[in-house]
N, CA, C and O atoms as a printed pandas DataFrame, in Angstrom:
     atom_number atom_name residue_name chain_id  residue_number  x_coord  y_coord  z_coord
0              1         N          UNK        A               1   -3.091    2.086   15.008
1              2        CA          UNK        A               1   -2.599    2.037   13.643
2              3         C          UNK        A               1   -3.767    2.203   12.673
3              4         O          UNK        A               1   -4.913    1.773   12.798
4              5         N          UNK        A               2   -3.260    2.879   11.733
5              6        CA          UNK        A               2   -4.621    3.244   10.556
6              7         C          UNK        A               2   -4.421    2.359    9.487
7              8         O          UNK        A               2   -3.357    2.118    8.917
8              9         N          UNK        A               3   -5.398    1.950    9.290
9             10        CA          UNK        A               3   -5.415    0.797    7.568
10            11         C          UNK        A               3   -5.317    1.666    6.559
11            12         O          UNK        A               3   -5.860    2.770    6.545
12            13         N          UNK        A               4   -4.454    1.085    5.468
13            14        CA          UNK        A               4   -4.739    1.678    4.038
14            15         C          UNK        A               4   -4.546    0.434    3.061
15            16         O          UNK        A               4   -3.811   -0.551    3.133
16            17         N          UNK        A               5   -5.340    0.786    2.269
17            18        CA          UNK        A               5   -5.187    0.099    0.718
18            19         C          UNK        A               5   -4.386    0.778   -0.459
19            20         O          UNK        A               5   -4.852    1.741   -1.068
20            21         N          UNK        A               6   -2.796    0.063   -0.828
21            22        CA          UNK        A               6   -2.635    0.209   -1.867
22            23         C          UNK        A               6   -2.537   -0.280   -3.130
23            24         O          UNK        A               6   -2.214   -1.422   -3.458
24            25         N          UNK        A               7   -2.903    0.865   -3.995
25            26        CA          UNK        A               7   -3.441   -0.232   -5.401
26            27         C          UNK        A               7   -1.840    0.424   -5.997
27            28         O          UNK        A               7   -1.207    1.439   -5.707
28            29         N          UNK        A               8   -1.567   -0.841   -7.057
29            30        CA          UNK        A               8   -0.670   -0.368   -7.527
30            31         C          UNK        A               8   -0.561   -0.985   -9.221
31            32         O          UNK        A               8   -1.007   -2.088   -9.540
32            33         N          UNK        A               9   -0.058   -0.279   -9.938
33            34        CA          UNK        A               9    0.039   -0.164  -11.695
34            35         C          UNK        A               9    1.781   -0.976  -11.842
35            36         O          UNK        A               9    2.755   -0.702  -11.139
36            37         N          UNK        A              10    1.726   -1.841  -12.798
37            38        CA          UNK        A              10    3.366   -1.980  -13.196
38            39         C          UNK        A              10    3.625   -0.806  -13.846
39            40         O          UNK        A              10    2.605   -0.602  -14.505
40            41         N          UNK        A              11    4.668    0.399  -14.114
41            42        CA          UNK        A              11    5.289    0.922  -15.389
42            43         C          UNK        A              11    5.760   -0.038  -16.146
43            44         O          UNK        A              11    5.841   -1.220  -15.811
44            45         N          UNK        A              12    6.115    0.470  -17.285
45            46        CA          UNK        A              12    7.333   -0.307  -18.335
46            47         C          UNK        A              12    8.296   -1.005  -17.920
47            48         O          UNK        A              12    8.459   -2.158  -18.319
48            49         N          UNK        A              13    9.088   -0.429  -17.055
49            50        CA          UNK        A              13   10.603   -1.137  -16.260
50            51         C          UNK        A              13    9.624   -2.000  -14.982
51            52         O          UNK        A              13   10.263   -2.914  -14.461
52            53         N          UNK        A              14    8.471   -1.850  -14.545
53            54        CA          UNK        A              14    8.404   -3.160  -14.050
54            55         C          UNK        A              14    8.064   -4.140  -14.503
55            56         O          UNK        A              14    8.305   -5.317  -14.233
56            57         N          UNK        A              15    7.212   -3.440  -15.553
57            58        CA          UNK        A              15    7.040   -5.317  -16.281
58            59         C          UNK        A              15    7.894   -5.568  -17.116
59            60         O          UNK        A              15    7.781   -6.688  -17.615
60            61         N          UNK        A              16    8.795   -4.900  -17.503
61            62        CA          UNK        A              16   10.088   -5.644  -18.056
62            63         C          UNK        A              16   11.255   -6.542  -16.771
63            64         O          UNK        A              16   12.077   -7.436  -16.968
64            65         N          UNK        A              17   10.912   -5.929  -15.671
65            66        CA          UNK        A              17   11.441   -6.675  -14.422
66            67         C          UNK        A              17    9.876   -7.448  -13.706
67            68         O          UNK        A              17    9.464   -7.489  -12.546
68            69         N          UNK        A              18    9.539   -7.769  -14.480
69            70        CA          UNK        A              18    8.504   -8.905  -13.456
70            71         C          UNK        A              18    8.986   -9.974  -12.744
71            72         O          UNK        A              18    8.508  -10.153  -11.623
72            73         N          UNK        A              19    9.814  -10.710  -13.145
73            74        CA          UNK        A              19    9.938  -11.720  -12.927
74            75         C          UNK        A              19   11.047  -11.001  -11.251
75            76         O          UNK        A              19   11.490  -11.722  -10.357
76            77         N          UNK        A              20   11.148   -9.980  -11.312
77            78        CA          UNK        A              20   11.814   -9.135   -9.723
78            79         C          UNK        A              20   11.205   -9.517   -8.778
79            80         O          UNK        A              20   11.592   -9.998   -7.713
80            81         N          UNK        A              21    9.497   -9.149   -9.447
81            82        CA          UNK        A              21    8.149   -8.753   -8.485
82            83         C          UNK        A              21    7.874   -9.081   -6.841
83            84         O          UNK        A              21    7.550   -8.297   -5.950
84            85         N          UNK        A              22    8.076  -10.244   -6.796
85            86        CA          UNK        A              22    8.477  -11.238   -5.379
86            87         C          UNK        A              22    9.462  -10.201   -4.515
87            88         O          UNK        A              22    9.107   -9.335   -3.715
88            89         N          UNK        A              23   10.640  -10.520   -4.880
89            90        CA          UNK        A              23   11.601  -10.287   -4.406
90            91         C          UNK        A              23   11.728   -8.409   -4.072
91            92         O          UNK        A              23   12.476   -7.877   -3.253
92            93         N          UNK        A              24   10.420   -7.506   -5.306
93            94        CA          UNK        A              24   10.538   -5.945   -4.943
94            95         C          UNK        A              24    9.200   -5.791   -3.775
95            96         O          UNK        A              24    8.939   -4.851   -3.025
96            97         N          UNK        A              25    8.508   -7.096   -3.963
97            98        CA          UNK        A              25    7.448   -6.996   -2.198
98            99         C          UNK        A              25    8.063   -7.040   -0.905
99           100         O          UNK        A              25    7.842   -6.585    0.217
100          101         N          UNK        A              26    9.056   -7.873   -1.567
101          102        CA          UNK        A              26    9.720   -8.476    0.443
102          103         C          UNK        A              26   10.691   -7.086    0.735
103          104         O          UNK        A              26   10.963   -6.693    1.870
104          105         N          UNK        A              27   11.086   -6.524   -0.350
105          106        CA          UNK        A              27   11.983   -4.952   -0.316
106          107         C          UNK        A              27   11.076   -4.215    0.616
107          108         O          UNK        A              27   11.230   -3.938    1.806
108          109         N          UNK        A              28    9.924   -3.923   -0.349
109          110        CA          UNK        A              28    8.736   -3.061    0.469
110          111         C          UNK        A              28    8.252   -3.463    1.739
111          112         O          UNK        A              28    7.780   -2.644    2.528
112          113         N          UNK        A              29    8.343   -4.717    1.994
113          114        CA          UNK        A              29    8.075   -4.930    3.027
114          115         C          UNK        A              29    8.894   -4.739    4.213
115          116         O          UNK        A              29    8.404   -4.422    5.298
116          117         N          UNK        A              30   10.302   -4.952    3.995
117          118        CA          UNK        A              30   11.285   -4.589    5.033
118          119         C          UNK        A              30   11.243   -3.406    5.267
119          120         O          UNK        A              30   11.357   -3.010    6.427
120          121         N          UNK        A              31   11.041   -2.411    4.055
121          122        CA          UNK        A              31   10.841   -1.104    4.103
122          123         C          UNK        A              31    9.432   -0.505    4.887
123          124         O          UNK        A              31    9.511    0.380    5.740
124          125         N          UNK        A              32    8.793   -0.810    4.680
125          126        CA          UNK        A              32    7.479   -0.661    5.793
126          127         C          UNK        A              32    7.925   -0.604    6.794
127          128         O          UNK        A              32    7.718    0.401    7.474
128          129         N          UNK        A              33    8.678   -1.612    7.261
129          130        CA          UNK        A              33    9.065   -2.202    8.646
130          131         C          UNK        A              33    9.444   -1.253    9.414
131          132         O          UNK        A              33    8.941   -0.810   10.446
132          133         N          UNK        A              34   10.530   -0.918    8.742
133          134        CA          UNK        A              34   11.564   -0.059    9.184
134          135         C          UNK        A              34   10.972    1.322    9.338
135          136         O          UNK        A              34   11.515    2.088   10.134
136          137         N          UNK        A              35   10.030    1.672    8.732
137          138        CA          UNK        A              35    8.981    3.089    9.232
138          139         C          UNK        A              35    8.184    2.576   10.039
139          140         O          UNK        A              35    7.411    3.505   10.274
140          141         N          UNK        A              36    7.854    1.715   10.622
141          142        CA          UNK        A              36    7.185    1.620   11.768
142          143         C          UNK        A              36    5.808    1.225   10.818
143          144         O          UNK        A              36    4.809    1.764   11.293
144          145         N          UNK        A              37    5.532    0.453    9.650
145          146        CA          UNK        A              37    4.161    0.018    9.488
146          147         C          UNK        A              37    4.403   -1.361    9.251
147          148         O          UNK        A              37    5.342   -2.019    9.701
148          149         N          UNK        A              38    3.409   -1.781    8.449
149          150        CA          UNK        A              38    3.183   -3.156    8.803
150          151         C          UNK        A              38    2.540   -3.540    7.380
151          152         O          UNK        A              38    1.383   -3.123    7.338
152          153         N          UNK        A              39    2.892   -4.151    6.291
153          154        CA          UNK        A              39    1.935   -4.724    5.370
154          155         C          UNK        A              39    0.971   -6.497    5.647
155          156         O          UNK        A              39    1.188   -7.695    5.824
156          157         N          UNK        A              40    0.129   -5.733    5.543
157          158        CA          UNK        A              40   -0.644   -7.003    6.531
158          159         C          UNK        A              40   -0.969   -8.069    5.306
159          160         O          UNK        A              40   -1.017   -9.251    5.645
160          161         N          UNK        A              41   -1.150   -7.818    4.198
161          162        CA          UNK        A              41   -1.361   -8.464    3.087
162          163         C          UNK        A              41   -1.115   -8.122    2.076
163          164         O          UNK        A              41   -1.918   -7.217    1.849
164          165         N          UNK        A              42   -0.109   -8.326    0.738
165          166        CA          UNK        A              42   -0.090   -8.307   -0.756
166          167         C          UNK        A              42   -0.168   -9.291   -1.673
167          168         O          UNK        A              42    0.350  -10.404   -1.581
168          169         N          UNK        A              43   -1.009   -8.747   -2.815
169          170        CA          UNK        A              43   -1.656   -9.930   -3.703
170          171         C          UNK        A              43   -1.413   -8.798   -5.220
171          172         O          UNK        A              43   -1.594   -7.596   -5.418
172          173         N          UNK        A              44   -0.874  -10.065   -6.134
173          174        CA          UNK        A              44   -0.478   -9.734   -7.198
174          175         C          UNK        A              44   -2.790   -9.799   -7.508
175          176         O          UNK        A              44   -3.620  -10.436   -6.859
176          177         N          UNK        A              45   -2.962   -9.018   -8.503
177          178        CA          UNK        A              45   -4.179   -9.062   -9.132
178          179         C          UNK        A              45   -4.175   -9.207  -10.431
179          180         O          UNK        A              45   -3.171   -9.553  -11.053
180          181         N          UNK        A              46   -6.043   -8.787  -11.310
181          182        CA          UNK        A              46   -6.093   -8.668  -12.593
182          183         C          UNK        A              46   -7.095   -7.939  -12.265
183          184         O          UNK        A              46   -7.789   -7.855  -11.252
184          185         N          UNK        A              47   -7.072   -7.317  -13.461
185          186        CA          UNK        A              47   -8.242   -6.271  -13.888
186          187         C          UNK        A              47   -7.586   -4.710  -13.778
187          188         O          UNK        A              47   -6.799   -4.345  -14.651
188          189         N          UNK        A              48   -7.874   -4.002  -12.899
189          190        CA          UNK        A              48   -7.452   -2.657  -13.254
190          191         C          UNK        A              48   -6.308   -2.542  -12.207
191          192         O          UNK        A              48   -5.643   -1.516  -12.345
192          193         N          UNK        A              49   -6.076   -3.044  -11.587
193          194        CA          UNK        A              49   -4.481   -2.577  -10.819
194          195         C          UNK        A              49   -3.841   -4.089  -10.358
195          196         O          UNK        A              49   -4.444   -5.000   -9.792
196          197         N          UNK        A              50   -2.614   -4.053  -10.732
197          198        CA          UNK        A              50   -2.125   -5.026  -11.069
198          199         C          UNK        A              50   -1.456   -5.933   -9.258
199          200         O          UNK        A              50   -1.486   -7.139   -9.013
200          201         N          UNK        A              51   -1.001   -4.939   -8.448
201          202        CA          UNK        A              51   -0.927   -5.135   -6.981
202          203         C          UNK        A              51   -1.557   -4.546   -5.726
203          204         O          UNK        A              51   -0.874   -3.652   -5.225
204          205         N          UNK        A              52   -2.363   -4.748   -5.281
205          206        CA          UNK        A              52   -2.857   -4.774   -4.068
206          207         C          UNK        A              52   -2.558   -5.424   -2.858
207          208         O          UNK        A              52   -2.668   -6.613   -2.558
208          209         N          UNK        A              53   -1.938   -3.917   -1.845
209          210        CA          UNK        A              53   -1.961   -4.404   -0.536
210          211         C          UNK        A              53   -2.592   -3.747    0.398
211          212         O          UNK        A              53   -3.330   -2.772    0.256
212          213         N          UNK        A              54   -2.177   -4.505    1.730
213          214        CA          UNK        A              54   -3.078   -3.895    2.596
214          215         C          UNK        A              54   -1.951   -3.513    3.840
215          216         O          UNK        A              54   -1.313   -4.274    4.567
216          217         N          UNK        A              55   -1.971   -2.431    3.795
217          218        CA          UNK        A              55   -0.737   -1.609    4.693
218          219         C          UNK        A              55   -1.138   -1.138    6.185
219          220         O          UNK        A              55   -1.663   -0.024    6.193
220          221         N          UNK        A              56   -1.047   -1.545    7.024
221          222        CA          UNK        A              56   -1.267   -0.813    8.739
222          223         C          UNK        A              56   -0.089    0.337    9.100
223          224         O          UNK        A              56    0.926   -0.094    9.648
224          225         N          UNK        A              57   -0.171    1.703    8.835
225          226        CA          UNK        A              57    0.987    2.850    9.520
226          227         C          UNK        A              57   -0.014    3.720   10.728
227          228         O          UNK        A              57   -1.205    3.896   10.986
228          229         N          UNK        A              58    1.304    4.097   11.230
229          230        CA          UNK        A              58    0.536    4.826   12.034
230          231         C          UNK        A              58    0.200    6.489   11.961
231          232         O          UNK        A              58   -0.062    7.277   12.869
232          233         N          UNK        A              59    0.343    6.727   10.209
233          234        CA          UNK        A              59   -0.293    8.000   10.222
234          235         C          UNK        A              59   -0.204    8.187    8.571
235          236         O          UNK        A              59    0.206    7.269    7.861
236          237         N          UNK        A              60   -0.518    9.134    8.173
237          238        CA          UNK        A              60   -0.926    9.523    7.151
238          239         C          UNK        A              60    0.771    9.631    6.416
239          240         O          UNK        A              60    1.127    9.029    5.403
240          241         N          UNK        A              61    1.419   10.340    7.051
241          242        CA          UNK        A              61    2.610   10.784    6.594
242          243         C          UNK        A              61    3.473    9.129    5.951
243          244         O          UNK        A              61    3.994    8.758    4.899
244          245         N          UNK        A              62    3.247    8.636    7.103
245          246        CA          UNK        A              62    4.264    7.216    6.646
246          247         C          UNK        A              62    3.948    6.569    5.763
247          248         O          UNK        A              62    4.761    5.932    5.094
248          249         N          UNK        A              63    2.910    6.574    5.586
249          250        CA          UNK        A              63    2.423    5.766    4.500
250          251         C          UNK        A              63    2.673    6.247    3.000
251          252         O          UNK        A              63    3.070    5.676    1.984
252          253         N          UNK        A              64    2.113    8.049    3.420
253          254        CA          UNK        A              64    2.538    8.620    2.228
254          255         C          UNK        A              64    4.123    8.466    1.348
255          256         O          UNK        A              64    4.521    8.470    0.183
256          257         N          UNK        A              65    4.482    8.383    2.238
257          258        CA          UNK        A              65    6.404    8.807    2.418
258          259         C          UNK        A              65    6.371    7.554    2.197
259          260         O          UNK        A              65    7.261    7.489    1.349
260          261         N          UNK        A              66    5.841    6.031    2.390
261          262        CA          UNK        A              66    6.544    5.094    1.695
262          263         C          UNK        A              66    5.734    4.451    0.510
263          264         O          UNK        A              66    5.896    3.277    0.178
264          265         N          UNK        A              67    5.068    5.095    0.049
265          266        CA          UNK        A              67    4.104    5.367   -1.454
266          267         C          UNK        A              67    4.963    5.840   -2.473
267          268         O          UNK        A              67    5.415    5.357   -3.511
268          269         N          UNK        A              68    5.078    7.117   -1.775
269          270        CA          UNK        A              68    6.442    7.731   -2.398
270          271         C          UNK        A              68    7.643    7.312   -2.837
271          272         O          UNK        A              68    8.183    7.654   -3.889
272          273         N          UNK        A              69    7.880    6.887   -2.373
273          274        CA          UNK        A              69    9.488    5.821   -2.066
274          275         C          UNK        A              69    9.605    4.421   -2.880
275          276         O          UNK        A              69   10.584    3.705   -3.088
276          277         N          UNK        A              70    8.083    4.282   -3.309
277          278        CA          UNK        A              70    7.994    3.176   -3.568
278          279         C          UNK        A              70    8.079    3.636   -5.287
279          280         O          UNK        A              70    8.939    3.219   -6.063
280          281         N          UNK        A              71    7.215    4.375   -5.556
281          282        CA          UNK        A              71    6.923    5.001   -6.475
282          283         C          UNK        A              71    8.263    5.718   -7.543
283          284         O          UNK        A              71    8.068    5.928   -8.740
284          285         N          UNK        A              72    9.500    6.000   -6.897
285          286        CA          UNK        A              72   10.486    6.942   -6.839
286          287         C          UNK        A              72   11.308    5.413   -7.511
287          288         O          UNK        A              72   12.197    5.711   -8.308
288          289         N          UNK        A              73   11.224    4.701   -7.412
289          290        CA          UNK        A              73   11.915    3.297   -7.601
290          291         C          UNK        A              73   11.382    3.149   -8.997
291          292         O          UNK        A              73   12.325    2.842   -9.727
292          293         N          UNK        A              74   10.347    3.234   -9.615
293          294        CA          UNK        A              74   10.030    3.326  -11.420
294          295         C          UNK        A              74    9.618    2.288  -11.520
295          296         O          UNK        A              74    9.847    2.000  -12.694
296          297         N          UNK        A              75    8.845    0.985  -10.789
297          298        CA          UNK        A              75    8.156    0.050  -11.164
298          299         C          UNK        A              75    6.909    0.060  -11.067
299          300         O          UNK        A              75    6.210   -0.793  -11.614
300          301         N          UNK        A              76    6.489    0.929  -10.430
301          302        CA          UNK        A              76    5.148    0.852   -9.910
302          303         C          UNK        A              76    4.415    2.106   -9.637
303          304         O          UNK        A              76    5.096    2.742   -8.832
304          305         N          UNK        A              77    3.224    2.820   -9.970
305          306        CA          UNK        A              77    2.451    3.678   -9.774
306          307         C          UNK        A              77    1.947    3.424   -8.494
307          308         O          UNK        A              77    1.871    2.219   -8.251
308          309         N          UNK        A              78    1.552    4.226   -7.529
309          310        CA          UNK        A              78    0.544    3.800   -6.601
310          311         C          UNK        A              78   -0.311    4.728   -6.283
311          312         O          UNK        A              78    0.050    5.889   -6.478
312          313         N          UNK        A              79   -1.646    4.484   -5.721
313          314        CA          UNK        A              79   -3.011    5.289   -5.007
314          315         C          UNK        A              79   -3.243    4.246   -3.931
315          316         O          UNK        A              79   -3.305    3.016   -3.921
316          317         N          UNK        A              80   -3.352    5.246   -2.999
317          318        CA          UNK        A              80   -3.372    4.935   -1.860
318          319         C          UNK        A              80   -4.535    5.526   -1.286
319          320         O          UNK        A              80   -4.576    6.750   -1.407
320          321         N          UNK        A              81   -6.087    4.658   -0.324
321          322        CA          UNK        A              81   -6.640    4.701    0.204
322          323         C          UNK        A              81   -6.359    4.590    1.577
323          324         O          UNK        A              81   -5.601    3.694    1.948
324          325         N          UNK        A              82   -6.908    5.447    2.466
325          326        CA          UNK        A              82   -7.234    4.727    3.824
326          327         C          UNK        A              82   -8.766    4.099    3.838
327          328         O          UNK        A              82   -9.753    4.357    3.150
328          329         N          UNK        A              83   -8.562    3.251    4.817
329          330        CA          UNK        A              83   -9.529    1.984    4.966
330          331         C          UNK        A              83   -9.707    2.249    6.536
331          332         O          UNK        A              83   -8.957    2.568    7.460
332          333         N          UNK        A              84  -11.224    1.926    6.366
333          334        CA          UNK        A              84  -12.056    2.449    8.061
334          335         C          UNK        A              84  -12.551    0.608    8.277
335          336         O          UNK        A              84  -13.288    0.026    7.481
336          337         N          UNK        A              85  -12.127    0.165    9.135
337          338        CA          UNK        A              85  -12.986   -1.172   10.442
338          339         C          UNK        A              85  -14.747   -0.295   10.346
339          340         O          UNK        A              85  -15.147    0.866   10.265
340          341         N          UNK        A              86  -15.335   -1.603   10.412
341          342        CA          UNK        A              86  -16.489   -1.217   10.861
342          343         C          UNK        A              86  -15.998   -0.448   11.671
343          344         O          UNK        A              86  -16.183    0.763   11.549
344          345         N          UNK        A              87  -15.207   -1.003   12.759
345          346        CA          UNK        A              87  -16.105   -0.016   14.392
346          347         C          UNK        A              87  -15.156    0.988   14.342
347          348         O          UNK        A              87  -14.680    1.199   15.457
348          349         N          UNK        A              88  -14.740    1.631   13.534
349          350        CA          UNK        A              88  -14.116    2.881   12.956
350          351         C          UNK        A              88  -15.380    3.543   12.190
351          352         O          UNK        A              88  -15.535    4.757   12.322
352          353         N          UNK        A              89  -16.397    2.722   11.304
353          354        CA          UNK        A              89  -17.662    3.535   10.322
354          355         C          UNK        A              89  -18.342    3.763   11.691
355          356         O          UNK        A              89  -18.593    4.929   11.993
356          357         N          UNK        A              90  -18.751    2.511   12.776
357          358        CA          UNK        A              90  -19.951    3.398   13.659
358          359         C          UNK        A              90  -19.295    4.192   14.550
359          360         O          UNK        A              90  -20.119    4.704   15.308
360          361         N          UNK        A              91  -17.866    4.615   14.866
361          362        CA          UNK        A              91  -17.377    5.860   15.859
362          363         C          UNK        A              91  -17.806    6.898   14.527
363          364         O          UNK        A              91  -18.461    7.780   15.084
364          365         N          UNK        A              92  -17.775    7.110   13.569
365          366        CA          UNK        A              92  -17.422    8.072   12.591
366          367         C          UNK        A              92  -19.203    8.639   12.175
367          368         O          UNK        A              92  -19.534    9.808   11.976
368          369         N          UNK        A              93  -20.014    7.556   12.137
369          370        CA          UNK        A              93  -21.244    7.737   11.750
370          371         C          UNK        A              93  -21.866    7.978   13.225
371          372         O          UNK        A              93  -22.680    8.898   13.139
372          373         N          UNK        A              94  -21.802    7.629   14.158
373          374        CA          UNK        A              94  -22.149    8.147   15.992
374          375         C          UNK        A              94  -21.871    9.469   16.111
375          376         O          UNK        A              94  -22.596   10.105   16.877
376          377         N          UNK        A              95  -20.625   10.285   15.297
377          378        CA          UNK        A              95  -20.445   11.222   15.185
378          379         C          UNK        A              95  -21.235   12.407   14.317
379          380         O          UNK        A              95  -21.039   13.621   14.372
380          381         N          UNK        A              96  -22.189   11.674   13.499
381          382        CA          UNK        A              96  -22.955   12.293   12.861
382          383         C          UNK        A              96  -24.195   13.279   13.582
383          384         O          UNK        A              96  -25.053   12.756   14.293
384          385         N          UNK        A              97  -24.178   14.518   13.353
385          386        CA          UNK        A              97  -25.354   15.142   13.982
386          387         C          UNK        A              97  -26.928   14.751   13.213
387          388         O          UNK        A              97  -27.971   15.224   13.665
């Protein structure tokens, strides 16, 4: 399974539905599920993106596709990183010529 980080923005209709917020994580989260990933951690934040989680799929596509999905719902912006384990940086940097 590949790690990713997503950061995520309220729109307008979510922070006029904040008080949802809880209840639109455990959505996403069933929804993960059900594609075969895994949110390993979400945390409401401050400063420049308002939710951060930490998502395990097993490919680029799923994750994308439930970014998307998430996004398509009008509460929330998202950017989505993948995230490397150390021993993902030294296979990747071992690979270096």
């Amino acid at each position: 399974m590949a790690t990713y980080v997503v950061l995520a923005n309220f729109t307008e209709q979510g922070v006029r539905q904040a008080k949802d917020s809880p209840k639109r994580a455990d959505a996403f989260k069933e929804t993960a599920k059900k594609h075969g990933a895994t949110v390993k951690e979400l945390y409401w934040t401050q400063g420049l993106y308002d939710i951060t989680a930490i998502v395990e799929a097993p490919d680029d596509m799923t994750v994308t596709s439930l970014s998307l999905g998430l996004g398509m719902l009008g509460n929330v912006r998202t950017q989505t990183m993948r995230a490397f384990s150390a021993a993902e940086m030294k296979t990747i940097l071992g690979k270096l010529a």
